[in-house]
DSSP file (Angstrom, degrees, kcal/mol; ACC not computed):
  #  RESIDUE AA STRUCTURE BP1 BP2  ACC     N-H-->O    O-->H-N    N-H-->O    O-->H-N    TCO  KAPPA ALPHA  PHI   PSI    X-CA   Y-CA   Z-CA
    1    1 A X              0   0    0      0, 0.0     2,-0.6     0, 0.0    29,-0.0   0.000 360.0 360.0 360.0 121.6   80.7  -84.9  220.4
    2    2 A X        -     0   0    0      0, 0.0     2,-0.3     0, 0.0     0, 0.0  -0.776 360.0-171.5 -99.2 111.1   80.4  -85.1  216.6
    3    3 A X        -     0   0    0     -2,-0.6     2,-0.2     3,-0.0    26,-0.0  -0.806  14.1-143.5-100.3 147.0   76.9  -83.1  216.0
    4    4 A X     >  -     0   0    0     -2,-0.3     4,-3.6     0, 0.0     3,-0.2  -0.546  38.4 -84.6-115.1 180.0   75.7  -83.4  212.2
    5    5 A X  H  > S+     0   0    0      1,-0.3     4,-1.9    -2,-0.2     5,-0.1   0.854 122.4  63.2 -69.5 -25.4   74.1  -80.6  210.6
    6    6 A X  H  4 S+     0   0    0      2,-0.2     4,-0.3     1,-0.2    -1,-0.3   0.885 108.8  37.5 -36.3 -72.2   70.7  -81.3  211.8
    7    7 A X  H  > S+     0   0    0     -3,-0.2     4,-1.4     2,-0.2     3,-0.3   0.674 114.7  57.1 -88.5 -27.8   71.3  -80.9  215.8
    8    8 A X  H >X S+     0   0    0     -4,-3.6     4,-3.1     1,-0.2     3,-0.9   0.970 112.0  44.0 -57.1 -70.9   73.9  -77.9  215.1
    9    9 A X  H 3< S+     0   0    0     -4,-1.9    -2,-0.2     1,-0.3    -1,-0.2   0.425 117.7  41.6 -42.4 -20.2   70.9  -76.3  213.4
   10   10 A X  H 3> S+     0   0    0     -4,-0.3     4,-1.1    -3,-0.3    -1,-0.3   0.943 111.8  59.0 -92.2 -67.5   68.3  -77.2  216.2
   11   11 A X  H XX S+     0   0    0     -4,-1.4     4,-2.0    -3,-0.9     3,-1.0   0.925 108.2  44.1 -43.7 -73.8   70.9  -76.3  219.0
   12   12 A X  H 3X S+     0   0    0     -4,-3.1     4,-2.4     1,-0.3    -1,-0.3   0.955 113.6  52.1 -70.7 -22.6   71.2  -72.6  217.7
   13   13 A X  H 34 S+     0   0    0     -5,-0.3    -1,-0.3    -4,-0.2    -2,-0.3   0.914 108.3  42.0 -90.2  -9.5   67.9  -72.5  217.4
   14   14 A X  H X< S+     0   0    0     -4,-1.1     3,-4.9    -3,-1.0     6,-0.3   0.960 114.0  62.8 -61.1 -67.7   66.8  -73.6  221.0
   15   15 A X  H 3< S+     0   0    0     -4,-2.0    -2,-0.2     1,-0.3    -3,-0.1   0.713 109.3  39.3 -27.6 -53.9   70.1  -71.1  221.9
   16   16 A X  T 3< S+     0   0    0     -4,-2.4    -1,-0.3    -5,-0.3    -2,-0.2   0.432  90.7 101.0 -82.8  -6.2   68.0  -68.3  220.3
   17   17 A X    <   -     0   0    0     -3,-4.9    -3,-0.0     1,-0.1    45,-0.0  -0.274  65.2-150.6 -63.1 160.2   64.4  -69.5  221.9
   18   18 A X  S    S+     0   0    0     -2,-0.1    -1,-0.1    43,-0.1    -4,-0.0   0.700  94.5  48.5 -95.7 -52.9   64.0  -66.9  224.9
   19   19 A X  S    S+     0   0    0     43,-0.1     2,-0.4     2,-0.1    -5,-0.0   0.647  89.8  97.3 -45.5 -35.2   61.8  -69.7  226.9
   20   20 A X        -     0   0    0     -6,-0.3    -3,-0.1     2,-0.1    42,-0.1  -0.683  67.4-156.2 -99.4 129.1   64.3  -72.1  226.2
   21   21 A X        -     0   0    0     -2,-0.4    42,-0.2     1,-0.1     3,-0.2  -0.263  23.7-120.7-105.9 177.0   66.6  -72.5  229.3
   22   22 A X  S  > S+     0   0    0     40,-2.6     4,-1.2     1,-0.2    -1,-0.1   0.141 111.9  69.7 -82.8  16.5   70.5  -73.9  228.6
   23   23 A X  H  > S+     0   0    0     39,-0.2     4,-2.8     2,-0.2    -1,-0.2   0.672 101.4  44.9-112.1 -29.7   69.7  -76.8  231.1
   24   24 A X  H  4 S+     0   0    0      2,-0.2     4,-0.3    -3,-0.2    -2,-0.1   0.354 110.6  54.9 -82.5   5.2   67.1  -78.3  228.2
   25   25 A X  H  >>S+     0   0    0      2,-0.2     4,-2.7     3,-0.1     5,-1.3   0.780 114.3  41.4 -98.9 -50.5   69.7  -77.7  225.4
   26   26 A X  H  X5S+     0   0    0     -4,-1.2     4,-1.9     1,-0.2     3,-0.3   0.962 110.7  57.0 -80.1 -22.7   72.0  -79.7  227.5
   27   27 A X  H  <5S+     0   0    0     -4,-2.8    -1,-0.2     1,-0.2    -2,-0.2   0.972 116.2  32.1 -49.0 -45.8   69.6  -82.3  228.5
   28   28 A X  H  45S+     0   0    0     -4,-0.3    -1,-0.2     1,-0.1    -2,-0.2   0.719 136.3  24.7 -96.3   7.1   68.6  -83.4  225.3
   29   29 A X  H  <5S-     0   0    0     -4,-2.7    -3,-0.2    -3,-0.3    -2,-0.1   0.460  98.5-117.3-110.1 -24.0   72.2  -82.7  223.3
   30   30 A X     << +     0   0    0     -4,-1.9     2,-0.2    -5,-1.3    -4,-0.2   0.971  69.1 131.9  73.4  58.4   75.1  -83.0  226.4
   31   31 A X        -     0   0    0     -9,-0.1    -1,-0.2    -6,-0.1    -4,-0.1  -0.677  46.1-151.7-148.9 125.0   76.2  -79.6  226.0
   32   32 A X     >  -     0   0    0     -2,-0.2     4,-1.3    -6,-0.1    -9,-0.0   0.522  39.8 -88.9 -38.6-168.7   76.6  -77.4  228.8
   33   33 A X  H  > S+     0   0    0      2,-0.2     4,-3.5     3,-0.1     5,-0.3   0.972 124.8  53.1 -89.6 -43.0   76.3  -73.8  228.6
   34   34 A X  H  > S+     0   0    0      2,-0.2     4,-3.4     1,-0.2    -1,-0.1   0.810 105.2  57.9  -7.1 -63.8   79.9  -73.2  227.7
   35   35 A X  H  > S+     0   0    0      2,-0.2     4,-3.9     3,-0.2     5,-0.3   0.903 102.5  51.5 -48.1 -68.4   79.6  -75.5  224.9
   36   36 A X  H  X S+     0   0    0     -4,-1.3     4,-1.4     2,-0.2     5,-0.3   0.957 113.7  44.9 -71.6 -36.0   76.7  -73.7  223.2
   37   37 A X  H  X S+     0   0    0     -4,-3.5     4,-3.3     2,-0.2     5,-0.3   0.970 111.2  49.5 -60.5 -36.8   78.5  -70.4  223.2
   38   38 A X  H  X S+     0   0    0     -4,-3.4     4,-2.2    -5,-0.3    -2,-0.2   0.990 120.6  37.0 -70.2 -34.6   81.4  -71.8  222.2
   39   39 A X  H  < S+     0   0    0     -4,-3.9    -1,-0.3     2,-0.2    -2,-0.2   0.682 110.4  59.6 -63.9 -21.6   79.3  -73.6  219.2
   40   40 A X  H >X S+     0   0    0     -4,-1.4     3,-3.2    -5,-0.3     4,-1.9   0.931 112.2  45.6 -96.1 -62.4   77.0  -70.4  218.8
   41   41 A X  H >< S+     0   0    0     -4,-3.3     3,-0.7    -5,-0.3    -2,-0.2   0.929 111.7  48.1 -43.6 -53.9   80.7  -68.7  218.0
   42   42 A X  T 3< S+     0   0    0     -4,-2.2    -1,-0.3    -5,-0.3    -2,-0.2   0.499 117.7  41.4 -70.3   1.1   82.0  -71.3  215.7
   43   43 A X  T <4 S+     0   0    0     -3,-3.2     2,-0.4    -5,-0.2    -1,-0.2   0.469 103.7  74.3-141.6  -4.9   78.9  -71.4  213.7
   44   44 A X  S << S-     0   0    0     -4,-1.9     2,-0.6    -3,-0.7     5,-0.0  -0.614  83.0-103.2 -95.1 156.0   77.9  -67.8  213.4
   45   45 A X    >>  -     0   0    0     -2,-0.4     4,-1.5     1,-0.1     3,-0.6  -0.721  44.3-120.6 -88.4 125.2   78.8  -64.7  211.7
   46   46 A X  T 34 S+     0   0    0     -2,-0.6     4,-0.4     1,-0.3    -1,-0.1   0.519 110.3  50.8 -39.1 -25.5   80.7  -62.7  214.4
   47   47 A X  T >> S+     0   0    0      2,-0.2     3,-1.4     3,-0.2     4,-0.7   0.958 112.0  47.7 -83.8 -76.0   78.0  -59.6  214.3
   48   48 A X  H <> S+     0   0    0     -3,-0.6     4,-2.6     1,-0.3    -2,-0.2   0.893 113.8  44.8 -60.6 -31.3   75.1  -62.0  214.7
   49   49 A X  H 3X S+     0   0    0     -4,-1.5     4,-2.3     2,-0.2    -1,-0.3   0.898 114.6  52.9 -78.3 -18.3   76.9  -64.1  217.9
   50   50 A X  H X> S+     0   0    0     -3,-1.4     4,-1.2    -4,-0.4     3,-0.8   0.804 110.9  46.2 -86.0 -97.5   77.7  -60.4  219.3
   51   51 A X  H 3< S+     0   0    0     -4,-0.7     4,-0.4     1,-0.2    -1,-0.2   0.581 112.9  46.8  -9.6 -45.5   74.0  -59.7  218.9
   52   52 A X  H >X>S+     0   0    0     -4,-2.6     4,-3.2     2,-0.2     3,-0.5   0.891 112.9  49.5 -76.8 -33.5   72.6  -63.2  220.6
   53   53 A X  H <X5S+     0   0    0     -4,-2.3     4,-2.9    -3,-0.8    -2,-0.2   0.950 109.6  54.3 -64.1 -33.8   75.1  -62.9  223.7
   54   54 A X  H 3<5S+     0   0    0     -4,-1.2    -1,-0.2    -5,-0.2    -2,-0.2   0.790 113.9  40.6 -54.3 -35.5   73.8  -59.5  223.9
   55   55 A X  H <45S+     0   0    0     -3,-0.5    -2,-0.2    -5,-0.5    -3,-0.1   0.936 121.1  36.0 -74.1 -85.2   70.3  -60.9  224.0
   56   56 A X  H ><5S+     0   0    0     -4,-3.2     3,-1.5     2,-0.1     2,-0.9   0.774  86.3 114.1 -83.7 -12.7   70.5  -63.8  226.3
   57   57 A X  T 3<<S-     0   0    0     -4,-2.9    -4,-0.0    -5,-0.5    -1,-0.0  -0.181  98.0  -2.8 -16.6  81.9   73.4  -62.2  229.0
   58   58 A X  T 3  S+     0   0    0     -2,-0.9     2,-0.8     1,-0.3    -1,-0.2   0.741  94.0 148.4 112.4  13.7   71.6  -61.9  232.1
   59   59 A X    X   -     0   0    0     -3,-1.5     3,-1.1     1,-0.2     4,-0.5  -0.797  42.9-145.4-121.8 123.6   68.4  -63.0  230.9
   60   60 A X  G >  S+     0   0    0     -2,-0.8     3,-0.8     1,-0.2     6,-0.5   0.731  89.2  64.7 -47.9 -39.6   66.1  -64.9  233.6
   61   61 A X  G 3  S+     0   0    0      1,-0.2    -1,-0.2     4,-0.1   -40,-0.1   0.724  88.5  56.8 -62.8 -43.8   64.7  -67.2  231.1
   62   62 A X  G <  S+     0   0    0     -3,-1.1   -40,-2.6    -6,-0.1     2,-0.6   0.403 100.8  60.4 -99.1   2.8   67.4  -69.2  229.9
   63   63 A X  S X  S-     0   0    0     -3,-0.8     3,-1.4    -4,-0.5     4,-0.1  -0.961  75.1-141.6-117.5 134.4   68.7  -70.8  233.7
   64   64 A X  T 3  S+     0   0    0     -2,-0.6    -1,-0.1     1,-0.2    -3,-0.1   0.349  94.6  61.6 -81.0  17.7   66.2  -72.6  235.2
   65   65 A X  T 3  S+     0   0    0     -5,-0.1    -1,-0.2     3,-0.0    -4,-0.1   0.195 100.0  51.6-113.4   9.7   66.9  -71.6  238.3
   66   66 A X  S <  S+     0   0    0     -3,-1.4     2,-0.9    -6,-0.5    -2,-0.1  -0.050  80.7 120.5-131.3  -1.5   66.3  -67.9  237.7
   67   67 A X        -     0   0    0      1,-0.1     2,-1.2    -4,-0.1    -6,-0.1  -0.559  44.2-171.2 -71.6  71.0   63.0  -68.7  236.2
   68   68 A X        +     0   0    0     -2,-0.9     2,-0.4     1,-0.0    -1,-0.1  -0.055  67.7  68.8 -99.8  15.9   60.4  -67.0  238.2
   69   69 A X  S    S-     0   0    0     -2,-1.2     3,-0.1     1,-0.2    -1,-0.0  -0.907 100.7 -85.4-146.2 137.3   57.4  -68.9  236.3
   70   70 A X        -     0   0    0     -2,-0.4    -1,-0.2     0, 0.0     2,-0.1   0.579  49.4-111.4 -45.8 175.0   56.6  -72.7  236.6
   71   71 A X  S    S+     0   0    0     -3,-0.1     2,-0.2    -7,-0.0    -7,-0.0  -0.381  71.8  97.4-108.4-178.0   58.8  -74.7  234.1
   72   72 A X  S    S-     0   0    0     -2,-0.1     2,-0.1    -3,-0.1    -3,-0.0  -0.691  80.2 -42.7 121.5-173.4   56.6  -76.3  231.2
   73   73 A X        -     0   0    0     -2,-0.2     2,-0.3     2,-0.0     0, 0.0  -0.429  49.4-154.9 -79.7 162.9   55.6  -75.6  227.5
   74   74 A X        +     0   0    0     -2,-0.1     2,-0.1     2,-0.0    -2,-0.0  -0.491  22.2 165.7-102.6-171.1   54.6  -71.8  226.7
   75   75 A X        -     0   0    0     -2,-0.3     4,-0.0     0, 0.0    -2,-0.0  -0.195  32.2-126.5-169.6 120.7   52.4  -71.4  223.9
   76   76 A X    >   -     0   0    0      1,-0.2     3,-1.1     2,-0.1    -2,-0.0  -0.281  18.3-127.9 -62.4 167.1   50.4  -68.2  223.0
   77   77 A X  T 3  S+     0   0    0      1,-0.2    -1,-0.2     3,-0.0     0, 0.0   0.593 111.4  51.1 -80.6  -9.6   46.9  -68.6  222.5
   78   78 A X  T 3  S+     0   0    0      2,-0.1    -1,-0.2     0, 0.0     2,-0.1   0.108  85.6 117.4-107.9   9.5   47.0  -66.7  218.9
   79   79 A X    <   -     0   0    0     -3,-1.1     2,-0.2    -4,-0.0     0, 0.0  -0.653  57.9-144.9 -82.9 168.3   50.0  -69.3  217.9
   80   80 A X        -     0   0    0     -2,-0.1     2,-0.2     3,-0.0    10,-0.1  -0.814  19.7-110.0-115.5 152.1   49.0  -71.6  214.8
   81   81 A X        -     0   0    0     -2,-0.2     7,-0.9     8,-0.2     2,-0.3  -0.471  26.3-134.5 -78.1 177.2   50.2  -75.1  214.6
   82   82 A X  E     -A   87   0A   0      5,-0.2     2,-0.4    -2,-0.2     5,-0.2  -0.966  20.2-173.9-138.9 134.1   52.6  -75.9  212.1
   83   83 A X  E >   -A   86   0A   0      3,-1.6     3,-2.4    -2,-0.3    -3,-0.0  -0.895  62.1 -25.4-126.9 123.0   52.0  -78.7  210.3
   84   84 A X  T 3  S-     0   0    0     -2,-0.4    -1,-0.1     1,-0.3     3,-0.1   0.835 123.4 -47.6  21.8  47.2   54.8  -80.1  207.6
   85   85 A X  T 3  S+     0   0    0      1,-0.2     2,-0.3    -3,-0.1    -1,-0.3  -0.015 125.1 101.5  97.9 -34.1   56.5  -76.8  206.9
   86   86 A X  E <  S-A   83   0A   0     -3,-2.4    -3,-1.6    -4,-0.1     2,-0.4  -0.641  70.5-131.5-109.7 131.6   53.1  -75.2  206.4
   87   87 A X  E     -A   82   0A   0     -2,-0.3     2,-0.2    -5,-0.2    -5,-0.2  -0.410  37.7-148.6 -59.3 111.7   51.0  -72.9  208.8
   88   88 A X        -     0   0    0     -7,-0.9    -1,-0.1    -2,-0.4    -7,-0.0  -0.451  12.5 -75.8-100.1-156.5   47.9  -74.3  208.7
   89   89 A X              0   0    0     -2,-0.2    -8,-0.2    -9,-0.1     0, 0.0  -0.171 360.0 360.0 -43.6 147.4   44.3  -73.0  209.0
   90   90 A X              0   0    0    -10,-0.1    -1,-0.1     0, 0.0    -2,-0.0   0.308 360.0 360.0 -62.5 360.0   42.3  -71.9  211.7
């Protein structure tokens, strides 16, 4: 699958969401979980991919089938929207 720089960039950052399980990465790009490690290797610096596997190993969050609270958006109540690049107001 030929990704352009856009959806690599998107991809690692879904990868690194905590909420965001591998089952949404591959619905909306078609790549398994395999796939985004091997892409999280190829597109990192080796200390930072050692850091995220470290993170998301074992971690309930990211299968949806290990997810002990109902599937949906999160959003804290103290987040701000984000509006064209910019935080707005409250």
């Amino acid at each position: 699958m030929n990704l352009g720089v856009i959806e690599i960039d998107r991809i690692i950052e879904m990868a690194w969401e905590d909420r965001t399980t591998f089952e949404a990465i591959e619905h909306q790009f078609k790549l398994n979980e395999q796939e985004v490690i091997k892409l999280m290797r190829t597109q990192m610096k080796p200390k930072s991919f050692r850091l995220w596997r470290a993170r998301v190993q074992g971690r309930k969050t990211k299968h949806q089938k290990l997810r002990s609270f109902e599937s949906g958006r999160f959003k804290c109540s103290r987040q701000r929207q984000i509006t064209h690049n910019k935080i707005s107001k409250r």
